[in-house]
C-alpha positions as CSV (number, residue, x, y, z in Angstrom):
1,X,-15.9,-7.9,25.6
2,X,-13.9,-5.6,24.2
3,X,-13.4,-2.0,24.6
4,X,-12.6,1.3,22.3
5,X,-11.9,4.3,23.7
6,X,-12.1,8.0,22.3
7,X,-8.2,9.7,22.4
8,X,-9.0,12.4,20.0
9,X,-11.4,14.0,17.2
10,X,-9.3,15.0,14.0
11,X,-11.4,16.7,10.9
12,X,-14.3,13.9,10.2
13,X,-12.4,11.2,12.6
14,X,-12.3,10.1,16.0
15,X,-9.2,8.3,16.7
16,X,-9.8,5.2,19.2
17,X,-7.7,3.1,21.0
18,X,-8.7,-0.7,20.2
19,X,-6.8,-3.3,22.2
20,X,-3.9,-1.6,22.3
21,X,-3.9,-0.5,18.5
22,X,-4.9,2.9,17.7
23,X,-7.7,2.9,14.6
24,X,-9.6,5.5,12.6
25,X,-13.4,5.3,13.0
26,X,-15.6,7.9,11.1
27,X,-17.3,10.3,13.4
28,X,-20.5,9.2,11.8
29,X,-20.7,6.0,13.0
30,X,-20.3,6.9,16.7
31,X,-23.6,8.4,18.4
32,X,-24.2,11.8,18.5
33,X,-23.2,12.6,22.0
34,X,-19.6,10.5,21.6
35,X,-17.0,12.5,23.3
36,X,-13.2,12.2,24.2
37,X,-12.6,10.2,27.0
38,X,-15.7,7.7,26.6
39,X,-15.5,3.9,26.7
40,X,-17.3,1.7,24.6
41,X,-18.2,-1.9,25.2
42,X,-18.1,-3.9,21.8
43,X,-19.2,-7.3,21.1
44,X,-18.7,-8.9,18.0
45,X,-21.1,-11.1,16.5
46,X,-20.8,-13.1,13.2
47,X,-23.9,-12.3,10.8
48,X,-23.6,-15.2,8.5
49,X,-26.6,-14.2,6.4
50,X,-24.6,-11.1,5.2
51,X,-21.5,-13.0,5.2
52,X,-22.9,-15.1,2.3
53,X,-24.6,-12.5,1.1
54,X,-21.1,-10.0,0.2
55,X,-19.4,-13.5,-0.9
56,X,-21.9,-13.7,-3.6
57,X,-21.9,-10.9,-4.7
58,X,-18.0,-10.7,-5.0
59,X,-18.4,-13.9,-6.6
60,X,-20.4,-12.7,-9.1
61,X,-18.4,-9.8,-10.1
62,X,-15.4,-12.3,-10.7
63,X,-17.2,-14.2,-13.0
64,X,-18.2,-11.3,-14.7
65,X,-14.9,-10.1,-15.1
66,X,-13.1,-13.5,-16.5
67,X,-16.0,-13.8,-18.4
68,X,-15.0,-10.7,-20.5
């Protein structure tokens, strides 16, 4: 499981500490109530339906483009 933490709030951003790496995450993805300080648990899971979903679709726009 990994973990983000909040450091900081700047502007529209809440700067997180991911493994070690410190990332950008818009403040309107986190829940309301997100605050400095607070630990998140995060679990990735792969969603293979929308996987193939994005592929197609960026393989359609490439066609589209070499078609022209």
């Amino acid at each position: 499981m990994t973990k983000l933490i909040i450091d900081r709030f700047e502007n529209e951003f809440a700067v997180c500490e991911i493994e070690g790496e410190i990332i950008n995450i818009k403040k309107s993805v986190l829940p309301s109530k997100a605050k400095e300080g607070d630990v998140f648990k995060i679990s990735f899971e792969l969603d293979q339906d929308e996987t193939n979903k994005r592929k197609e679709i960026a393989s359609g726009k490439l066609n589209n483009i070499f078609r022209s």
